[in-house]
N, C-alpha and C positions, 0 to 999 in steps of 0.2 A: 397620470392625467385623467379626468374625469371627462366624461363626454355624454351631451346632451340627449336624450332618446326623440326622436324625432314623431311627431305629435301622431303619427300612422301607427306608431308601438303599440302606446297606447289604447288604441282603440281594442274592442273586444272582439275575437275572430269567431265568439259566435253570434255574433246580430247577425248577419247574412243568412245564419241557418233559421235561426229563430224567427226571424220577420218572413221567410221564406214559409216556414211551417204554419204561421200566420196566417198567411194568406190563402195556403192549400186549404186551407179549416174553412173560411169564409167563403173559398169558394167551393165545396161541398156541400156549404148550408144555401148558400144561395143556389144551387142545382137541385139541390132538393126543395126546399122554401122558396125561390124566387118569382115562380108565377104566382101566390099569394101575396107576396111581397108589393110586386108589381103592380096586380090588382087594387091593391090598397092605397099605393101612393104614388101611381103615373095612369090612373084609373082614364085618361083620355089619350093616350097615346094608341096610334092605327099601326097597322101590320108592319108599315115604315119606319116605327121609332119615332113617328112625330104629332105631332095634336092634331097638325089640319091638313089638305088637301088643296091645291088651289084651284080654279073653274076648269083649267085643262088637264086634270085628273090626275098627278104627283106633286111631290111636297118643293118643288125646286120653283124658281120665280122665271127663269128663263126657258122656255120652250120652244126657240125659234130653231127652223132646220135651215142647214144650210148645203147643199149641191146634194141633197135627197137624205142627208143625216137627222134623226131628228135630234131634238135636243142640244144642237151641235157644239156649242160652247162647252157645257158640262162634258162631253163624250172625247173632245179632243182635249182638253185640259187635262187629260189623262198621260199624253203622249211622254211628259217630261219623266213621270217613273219609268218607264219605259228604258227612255235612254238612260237613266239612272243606274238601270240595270244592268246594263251594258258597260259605263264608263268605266274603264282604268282595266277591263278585264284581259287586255293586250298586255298588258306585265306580268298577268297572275303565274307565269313561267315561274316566273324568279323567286317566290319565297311562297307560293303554294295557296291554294283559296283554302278557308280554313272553315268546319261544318258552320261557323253561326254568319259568317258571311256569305256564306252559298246560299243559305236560308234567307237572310235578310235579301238578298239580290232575287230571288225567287220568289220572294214574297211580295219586291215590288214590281215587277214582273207582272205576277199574277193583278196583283193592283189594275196595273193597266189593264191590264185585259176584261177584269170583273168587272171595275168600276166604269168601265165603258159600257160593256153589256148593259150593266143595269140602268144607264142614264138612257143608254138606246131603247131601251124594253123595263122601264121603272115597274118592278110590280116584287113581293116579298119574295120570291121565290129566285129572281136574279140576284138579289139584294144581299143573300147567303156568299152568293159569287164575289160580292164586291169584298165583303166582312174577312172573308176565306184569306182572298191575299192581303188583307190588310192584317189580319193574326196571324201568316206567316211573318213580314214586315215584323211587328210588335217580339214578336218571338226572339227572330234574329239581332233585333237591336240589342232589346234589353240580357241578351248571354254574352253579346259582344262588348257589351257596356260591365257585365259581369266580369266576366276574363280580364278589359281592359283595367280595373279597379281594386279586382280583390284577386281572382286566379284561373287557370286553364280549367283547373278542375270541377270548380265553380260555375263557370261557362258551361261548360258539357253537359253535368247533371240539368243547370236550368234549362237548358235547350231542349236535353230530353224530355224533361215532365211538361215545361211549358207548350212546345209546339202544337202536342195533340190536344192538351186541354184549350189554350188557344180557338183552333179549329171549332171545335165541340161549343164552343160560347157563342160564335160565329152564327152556328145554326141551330141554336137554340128560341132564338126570335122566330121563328117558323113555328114553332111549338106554345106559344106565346111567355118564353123566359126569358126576355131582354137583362135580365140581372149581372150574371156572370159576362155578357160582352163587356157591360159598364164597367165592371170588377180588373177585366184586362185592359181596357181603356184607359182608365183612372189609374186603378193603381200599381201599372206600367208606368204613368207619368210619375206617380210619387215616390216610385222605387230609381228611376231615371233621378230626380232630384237628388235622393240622396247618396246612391252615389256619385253625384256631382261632387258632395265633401269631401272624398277619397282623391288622394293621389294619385296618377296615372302610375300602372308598374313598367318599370325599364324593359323597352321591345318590344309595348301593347301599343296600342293607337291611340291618338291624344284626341279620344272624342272631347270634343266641347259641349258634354251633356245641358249644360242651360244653355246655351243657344239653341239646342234643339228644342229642347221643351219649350222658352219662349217662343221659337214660330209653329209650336205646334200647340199652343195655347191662341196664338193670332190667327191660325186656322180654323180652328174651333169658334173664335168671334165670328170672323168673317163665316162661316157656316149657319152660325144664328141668327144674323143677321144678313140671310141671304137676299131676301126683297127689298130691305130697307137697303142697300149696298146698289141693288140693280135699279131703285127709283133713284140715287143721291146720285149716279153714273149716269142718268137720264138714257140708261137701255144698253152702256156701254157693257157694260161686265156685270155680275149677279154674285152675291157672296160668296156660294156655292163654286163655282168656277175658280174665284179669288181662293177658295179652303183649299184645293186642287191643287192650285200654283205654289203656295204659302209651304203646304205639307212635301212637296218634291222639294224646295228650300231647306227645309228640316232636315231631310231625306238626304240630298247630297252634301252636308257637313257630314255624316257620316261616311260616306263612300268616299269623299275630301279624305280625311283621315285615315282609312283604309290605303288609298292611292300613294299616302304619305308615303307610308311605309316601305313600296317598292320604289320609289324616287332614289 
């Protein structure tokens, strides 16, 4: 009897290596080339990563404090990675927290705590703070989205190279080389897309990779669209806040899926 190979056979077990070596390349050349880079084609962007300023001196549309907080919307909108970080971690008894999940929960974590910082005291130099836990975050997903898709082995290695490079992108806008963040931003997202193609492996976690990525694309709107979001709300909420809430949404299909596991 003849039996069909199942379309994952197929595929080629060295893309994963080869789009990985890809990317190390590019982002070499952008750590080196990148503040020319920059120069040339985001020639208006401020020490924030963004073009303009608004009258009360940061790039966010909402600046109201609230019980002596300043900024308070943006700063508490923070609390959900937090608990994110936290969630489900009363089971990790039973089948063990595993390094790219310890990372990703650390990362959001740090989230909280940076990206509060920097909304309380917006200036470049907190803003590294914010970036930090948000490239551990990126780090932890995409080795756990690894591992979940293609292998254990595969996970480990990317976790290892990616975390520290990661960080290092992080705080390279200080220096003025925004390239290599974008590089882990972006092409984080695109490496998440594809493996969304792959099949989950038996006893990984059934991340729902497009569902994260679309609310981390709706994030990123609602980020852009931060003033235009807190005038259409007539002062209720600012886009910014809204990118805050949208990305912990993202955020807990992954730890969802994790939690799965010890169920």
């Amino acid at each position: 009897m003849f039996t069909t190979a199942s379309p994952a056979a197929h595929r080629n077990p060295l893309l994963p290596g080869l789009a990985a070596a890809a990317l190390l390349l590019l982002y070499a050349a952008l750590l080196l080339g990148g503040a020319a880079l920059q120069a040339d084609w985001l020639p208006a962007l401020n020490a924030h990563g963004h073009t303009e300023l608004h009258a009360h001196g940061h790039p966010f549309a909402d600046a109201r404090a609230w019980l002596g907080i300043p900024n308070a919307a943006d700063v508490l909108s923070n609390l959900p990675f937090a608990l994110l970080a936290l969630w489900g971690l009363g089971g990790a008894g039973r089948i063990g927290v595993k390094a790219d999940e310890a990372v990703l929960r650390i990362g959001l974590a740090a989230t909280a705590l940076g990206s509060a910082g920097y909304h309380a005291w917006p200036r470049p130099e907190t803003l590294v703070l914010d970036r930090a836990g948000m490239a551990l975050a990126f780090a932890g997903l995409l080795a756990l989205a690894l591992r979940s898709r293609v292998g254990e082995r595969e996970g480990r290695v990317l976790l290892g190279v990616l975390t520290p490079l990661a960080v290092l992108a992080a705080a390279l806008p200080l220096a003025g080389n925004l390239m290599p963040w974008l590089l882990v931003q972006f092409g984080g997202v695109l490496a998440l897309l594809a493996l969304a193609t792959r099949p989950t492996r038996p006893g990984a976690p059934r991340l729902p990779l497009t569902g994260i990525v679309a609310l981390y694309a709706l994030a990123k709107v609602c980020e852009v669209q931060d003033a235009a979001l807190f005038a259409l709300s007539d002062g209720l909420l600012a886009g910014h806040t809204l990118k805050h809430l949208v990305a912990a949404g993202a955020a807990a299909l992954a730890i969802r899926a994790l939690n799965a596991l010890r169920r």
